[in-house]
C-alpha positions in Angstrom: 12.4 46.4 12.0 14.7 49.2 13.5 13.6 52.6 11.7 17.2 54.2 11.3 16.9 57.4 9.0 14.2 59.7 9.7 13.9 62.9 7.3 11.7 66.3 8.3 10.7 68.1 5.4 9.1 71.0 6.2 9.6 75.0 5.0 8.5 76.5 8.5 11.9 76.4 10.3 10.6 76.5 13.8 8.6 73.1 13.6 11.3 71.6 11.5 13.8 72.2 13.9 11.6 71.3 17.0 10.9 68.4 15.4 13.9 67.0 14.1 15.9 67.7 17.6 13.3 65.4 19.6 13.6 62.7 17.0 17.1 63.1 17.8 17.1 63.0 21.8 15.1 59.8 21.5 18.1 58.4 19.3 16.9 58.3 15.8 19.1 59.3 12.6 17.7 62.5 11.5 17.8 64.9 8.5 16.2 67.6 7.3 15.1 69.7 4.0 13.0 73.3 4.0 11.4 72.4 0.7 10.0 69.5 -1.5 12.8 69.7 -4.0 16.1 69.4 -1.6 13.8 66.3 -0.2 13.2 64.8 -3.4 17.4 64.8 -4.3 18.1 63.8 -0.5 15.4 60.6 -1.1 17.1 59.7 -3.9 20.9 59.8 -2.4 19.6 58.4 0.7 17.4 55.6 1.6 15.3 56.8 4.7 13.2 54.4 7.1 10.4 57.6 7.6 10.0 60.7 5.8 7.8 63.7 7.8 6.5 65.7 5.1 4.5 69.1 5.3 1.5 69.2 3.1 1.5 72.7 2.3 4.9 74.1 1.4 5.7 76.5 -1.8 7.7 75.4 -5.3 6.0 71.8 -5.3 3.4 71.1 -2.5 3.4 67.8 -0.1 0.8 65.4 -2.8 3.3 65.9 -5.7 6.7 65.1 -3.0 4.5 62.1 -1.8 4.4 60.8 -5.4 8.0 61.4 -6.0 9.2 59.7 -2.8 7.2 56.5 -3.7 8.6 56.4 -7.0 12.0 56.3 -5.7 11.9 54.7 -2.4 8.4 52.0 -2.1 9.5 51.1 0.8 10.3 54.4 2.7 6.9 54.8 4.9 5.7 58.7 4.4 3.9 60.3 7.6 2.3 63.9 5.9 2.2 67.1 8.4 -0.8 69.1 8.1 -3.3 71.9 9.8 -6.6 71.4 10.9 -8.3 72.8 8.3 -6.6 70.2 5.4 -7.4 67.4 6.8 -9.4 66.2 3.8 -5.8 66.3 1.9 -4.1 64.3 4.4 -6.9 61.8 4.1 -6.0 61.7 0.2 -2.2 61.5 0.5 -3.0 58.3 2.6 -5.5 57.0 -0.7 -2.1 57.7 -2.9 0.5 56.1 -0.3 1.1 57.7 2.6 0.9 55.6 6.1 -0.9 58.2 8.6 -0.9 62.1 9.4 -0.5 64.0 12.3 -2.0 67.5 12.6 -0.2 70.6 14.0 0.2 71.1 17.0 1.2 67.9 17.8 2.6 66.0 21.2 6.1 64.0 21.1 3.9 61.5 22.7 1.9 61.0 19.3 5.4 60.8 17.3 6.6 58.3 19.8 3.1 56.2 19.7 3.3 56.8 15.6 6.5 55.7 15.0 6.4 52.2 17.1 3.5 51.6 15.2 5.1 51.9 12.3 7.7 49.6 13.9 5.5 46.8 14.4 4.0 46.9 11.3 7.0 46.4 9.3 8.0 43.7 11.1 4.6 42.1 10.8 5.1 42.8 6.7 8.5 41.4 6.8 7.4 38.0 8.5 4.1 37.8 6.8 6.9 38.3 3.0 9.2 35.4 4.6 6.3 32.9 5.7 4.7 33.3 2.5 8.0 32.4 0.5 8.1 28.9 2.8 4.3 27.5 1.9 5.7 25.4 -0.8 8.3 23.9 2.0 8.2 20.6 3.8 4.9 20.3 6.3 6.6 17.3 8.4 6.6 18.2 11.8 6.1 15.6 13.7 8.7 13.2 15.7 7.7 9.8 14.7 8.8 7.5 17.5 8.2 4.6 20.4 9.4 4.4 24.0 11.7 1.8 23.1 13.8 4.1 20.5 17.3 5.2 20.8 15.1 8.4 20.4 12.8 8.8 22.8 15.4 10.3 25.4 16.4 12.7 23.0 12.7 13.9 22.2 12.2 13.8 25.7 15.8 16.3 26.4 13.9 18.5 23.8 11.5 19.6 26.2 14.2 20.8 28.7 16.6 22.5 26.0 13.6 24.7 24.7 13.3 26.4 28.1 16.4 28.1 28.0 18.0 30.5 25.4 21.3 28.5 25.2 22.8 27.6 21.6 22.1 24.1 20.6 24.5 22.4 18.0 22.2 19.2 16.5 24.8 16.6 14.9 23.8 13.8 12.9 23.7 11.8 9.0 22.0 13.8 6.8 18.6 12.4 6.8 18.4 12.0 10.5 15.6 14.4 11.5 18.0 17.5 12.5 15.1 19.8 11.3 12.7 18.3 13.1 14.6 18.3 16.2 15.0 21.9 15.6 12.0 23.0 15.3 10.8 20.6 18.6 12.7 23.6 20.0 10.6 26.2 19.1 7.6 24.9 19.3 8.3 23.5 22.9 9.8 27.3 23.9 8.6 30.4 25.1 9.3 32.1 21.5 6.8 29.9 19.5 4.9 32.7 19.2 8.2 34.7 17.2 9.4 34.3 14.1 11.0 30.4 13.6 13.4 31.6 10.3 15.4 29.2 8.6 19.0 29.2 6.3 21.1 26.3 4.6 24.4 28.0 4.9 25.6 25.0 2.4 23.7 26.8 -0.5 25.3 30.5 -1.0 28.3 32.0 -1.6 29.9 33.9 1.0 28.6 37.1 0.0 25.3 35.7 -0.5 25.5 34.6 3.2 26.4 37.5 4.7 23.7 39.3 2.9 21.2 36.7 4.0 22.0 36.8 7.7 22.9 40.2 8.2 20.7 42.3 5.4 22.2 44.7 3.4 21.9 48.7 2.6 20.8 50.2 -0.4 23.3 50.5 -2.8 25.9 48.0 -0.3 27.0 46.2 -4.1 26.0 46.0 -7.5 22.1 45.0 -7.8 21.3 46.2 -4.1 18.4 48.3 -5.2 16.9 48.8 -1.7 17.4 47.7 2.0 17.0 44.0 2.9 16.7 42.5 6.3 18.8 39.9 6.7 17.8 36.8 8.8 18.9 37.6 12.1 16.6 40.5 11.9 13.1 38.9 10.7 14.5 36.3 13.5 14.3 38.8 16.3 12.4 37.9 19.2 12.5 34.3 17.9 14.5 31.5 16.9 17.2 31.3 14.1 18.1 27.7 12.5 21.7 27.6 10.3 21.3 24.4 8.5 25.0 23.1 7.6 27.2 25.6 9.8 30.1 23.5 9.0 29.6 25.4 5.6 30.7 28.8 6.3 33.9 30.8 5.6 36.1 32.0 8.1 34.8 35.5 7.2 30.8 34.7 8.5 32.4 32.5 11.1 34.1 35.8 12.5 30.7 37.8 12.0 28.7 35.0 13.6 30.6 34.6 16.6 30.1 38.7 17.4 26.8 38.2 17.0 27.0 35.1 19.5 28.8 37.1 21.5 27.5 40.4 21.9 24.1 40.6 20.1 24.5 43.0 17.7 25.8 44.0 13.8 25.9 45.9 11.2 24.2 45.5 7.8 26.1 44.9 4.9 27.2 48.6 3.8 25.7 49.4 6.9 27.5 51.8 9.8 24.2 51.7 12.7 25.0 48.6 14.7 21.2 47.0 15.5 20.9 44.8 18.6 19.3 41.9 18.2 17.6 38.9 20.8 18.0 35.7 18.9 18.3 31.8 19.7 20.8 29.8 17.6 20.0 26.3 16.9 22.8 24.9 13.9 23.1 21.5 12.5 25.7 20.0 10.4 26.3 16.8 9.7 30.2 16.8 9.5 32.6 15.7 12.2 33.1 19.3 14.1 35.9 18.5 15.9 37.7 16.8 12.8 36.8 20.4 11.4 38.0 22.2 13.9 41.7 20.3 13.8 42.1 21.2 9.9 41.9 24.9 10.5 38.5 25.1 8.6 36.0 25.6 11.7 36.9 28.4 14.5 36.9 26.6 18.2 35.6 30.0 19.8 32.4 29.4 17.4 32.2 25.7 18.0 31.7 26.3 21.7 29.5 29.1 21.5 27.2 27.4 19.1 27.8 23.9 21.1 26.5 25.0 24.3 24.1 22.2 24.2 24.8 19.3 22.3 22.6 16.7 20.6 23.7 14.2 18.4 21.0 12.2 16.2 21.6 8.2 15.9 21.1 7.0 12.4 18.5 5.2 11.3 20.5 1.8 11.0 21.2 2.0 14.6 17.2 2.5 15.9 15.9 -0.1 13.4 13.2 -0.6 16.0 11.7 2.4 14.1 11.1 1.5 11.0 8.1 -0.2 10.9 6.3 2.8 12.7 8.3 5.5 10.3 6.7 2.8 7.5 3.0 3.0 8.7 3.4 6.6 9.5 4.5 7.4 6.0 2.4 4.8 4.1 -1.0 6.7 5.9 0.6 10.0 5.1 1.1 9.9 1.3 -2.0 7.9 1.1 -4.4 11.0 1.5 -5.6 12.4 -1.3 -4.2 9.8 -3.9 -6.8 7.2 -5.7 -4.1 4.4 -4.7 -4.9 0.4 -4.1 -1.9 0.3 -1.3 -3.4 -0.6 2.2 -0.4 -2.4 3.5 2.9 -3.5 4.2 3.6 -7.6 3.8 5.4 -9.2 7.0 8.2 -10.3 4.2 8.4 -6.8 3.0 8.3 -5.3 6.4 11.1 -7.7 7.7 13.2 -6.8 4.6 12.8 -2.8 4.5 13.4 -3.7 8.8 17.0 -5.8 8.0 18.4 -2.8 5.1 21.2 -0.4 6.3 19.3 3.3 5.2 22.1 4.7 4.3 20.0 8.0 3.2 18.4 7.4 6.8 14.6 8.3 7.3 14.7 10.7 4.2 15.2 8.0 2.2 13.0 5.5 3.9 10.4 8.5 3.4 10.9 9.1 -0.7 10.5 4.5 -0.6 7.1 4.9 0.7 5.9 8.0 -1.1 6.9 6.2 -4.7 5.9 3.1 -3.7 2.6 4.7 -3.4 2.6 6.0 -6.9 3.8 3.2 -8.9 2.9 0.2 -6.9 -0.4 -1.3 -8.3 -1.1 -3.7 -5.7 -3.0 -3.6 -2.0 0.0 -5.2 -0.3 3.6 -4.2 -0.9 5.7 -7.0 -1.0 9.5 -7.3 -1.6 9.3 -7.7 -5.2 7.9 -3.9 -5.1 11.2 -2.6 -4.3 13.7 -4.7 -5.3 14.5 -2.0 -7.8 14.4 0.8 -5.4 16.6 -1.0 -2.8 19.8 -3.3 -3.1 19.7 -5.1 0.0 22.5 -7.4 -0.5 24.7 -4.7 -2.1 24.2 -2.7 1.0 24.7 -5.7 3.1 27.5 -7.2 1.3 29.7 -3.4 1.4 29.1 -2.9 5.2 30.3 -6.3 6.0 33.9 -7.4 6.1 35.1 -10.8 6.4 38.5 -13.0 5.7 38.2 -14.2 2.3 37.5 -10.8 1.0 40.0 -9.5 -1.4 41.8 -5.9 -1.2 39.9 -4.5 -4.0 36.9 -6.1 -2.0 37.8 -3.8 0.8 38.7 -1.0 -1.0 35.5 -0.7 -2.6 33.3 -1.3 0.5 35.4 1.9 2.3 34.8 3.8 -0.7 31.2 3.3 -0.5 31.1 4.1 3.2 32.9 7.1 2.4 30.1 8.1 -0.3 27.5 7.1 2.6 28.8 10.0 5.2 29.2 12.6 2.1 25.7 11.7 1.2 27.1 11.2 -2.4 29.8 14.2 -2.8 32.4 12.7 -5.6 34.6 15.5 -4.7 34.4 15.7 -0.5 35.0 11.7 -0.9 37.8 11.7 -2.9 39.3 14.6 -0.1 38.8 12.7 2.6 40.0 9.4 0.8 43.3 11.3 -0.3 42.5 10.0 -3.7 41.8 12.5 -6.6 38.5 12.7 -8.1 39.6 11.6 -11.3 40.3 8.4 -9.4 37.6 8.1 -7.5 35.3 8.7 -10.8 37.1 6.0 -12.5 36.8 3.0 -9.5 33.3 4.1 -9.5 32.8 3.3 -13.2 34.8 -0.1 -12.7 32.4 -0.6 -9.5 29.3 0.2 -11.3 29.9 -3.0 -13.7 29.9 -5.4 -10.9 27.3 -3.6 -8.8 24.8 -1.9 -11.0 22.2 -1.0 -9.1 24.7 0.7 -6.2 23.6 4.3 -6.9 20.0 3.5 -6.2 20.6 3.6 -3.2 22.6 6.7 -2.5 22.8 9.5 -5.0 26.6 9.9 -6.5 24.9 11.2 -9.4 26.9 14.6 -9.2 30.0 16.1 -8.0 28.8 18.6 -5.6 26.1 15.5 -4.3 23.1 18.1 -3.5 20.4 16.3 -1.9 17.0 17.6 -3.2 14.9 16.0 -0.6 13.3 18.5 2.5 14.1 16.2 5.2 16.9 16.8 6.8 
């Protein structure tokens, strides 16, 4: 937290004055007022960071300005000014909301000392605010993989990357583990012990987004109440994640790349511009560069975010982890649950082993976890989840061959095309040069000879939000 307006309130002009021009040599916004009433209209015009306020003044006194100030402004954090002999006042200012009090005479020092305490406590606050908000998140963590693995290397890399302070641009299938990779990072770096914040740039409007990353002032747009960090602030110190960077306008991209470049910006309605020290780790599972040629990704951003890149295999090409992902996950979602499961048959092993994943460990996760809950038996065996999975579909659409008809290959590229939009009618239909009409219409001829295909991937919906945490 950067404390940017500072306001003085106090009737004796000498210590108002001496005050307000060291607050000012040491670089902080200042203002002042001689009485309670000019401070209570400048509170409410205004929305200050710290507000020095002289108990004993005449008109309305330093208790009844307190009361005024926290009515209007909860957030603004009151230090009271008193003498000696009212201490026992001060003491119940703080019992009705005020953060400390300093007692005349008083040392720059102790303004200095106060107000970097008040620093670190709002910073603590907004952390503590944001960590609370994620307890009903995803708890997996953990990089579940063997030596053998198309993985391993990268997991090993991870160790290396989180060293530095250098971007890192993850690539891969949704489902792939990005977030995990991600937050390998941190945990591995020197700023595990900062804030690790997280944002799916995929899920906001643009003003939304720049609100989120950047904060906003009081009074920046309609509905903005009060002052709001943005991301890159609770970040500070620590580690930033932007999940789906492929996502954002040119607008954010412009904004981001400053940032990037120069460590600093401005909130939204803002003028101050706050530095910031913050590591950038984005993921995306679109083709960048592909991006990048259509004039919707900026090639200035692309290198400053892909400084170092990783790119995650999907699942269907490191088969040699499924059965471990399957053991992992069949002991996870077992604890806690009165459930007969104990195992996985060799059949049923071999056949979850041979299917394509096109949802990738995500989906190979949310097969366990149900298979838990609805399978009644102490082995699982194929029949379990023949309904969940359509192995020969899967097989049969990824596999061309003479023989096959056009419509045959029409409708396996279609299908493919669904598989790398993780189920988005409308991105599909883009990228097919078809018009969603059209594609909704092949889709409803297709579902007649293959009805169980949208088991398997969700094409449920046009926008084809996936619900699941892994990522």
């Amino acid at each position: 937290m950067s404390i940017d307006r500072i306001l003085v309130v106090d009737d004796d002009a000498l210590s108002r004055d001496y005050l307000s021009e060291a607050l000012l040599r040491n670089g902080y916004g200042v203002e002042s007022a001689s009485d309670g009433h000019e401070a209570i209209k400048m509170v409410g015009n205004c929305n200050y960071d710290v507000v020095f306020l002289d108990m004993k003044m005449p008109g309305i006194g330093g208790l009844d300005v307190l009361e005024k100030v926290k009515k209007i402004s909860k957030e603004t954090t009151v230090i009271i000014i008193t003498a000696f002999g009212s201490i026992e006042s001060a003491v119940v200012a703080m019992k009705n909301g005020a953060y400390d009090y300093i007692i005349k005479p008083f040392s720059l020092d102790q303004i200095e000392t106060l107000l970097t305490r008040i620093q670190e406590r709002e910073t603590l606050i907004n952390e503590n605010k944001y960590w609370r908000s994620r307890l009903d998140g995803n708890g997996d963590y953990e990089l579940i993989i063997n030596k053998q693995s198309k993985m391993y290397n990268i997991c090993e890399d991870v160790k290396r990357i989180a060293q530095s302070k250098a971007s890192v641009l993850i690539q891969g299938e949704s489902g792939t583990g990005k977030e995990l990779i991600a937050h390998s990072i941190y945990l591995y770096s020197q700023r595990n012990t900062k804030p690790f914040i997280k944002l799916n740039c995929a899920a906001l409007t643009e003003n939304l987004l720049e609100s989120e990353l950047f904060g906003h002032e009081k009074g920046a747009f309609t509905g903005a109440d009060s002052r709001r960090l943005g991301r890159f602030e609770l970040a500070n110190g620590g580690t930033l994640l932007l999940d789906e960077i492929s996502e954002i306008t040119p607008k954010i991209q412009a904004k981001l790349l400053r940032v990037l470049e120069q460590e600093e910006f401005e909130r939204v309605g803002g003028t101050k511009t706050l530095k910031v020290d913050v590591r950038i780790i984005a993921t995306t599972n679109r083709n960048i560069l592909m991006e990048i040629e259509q004039n919707k990704f900026r090639q200035d951003l692309y290198f400053r975010l892909n400084v170092i890149p990783i790119t995650l295999p999907p699942l269907r090409e490191r088969k040699e982890d499924v059965p471990t992902l399957i053991e992992y996950f069949l002991n996870k979602y077992k604890r806690g649950i009165d459930t007969p499961l104990q195992k996985v048959s060799e059949e049923a092993m071999d056949m979850l082993s041979r299917y394509n994943w096109p949802g990738n460990v995500r989906e190979l996760k949310n097969l366990i976890h149900r298979c838990i809950v609805m399978v009644d038996s102490e082995i699982l065996l194929p029949q379990h989840f023949e309904n969940m999975l359509n192995v020969n579909v899967i097989k049969k659409k990824n596999e061309l061959s003479v023989g096959q008809t056009i419509e045959d290959v029409e409708m396996v590229l279609i299908y493919k095309t669904l598989e790398n939009t993780d189920g988005n009618k409308t991105r599909a239909a883009e990228i097919l040069d078809i018009t969603p009409r059209t594609l909704r219409n092949k889709l409803n001829k297709y579902k007649t000879l293959q009805p169980n295909f949208e088991s398997s991937i969700d094409i449920g919906n046009e926008s084809g939000v996936v619900q699941e945490s892994f990522s």
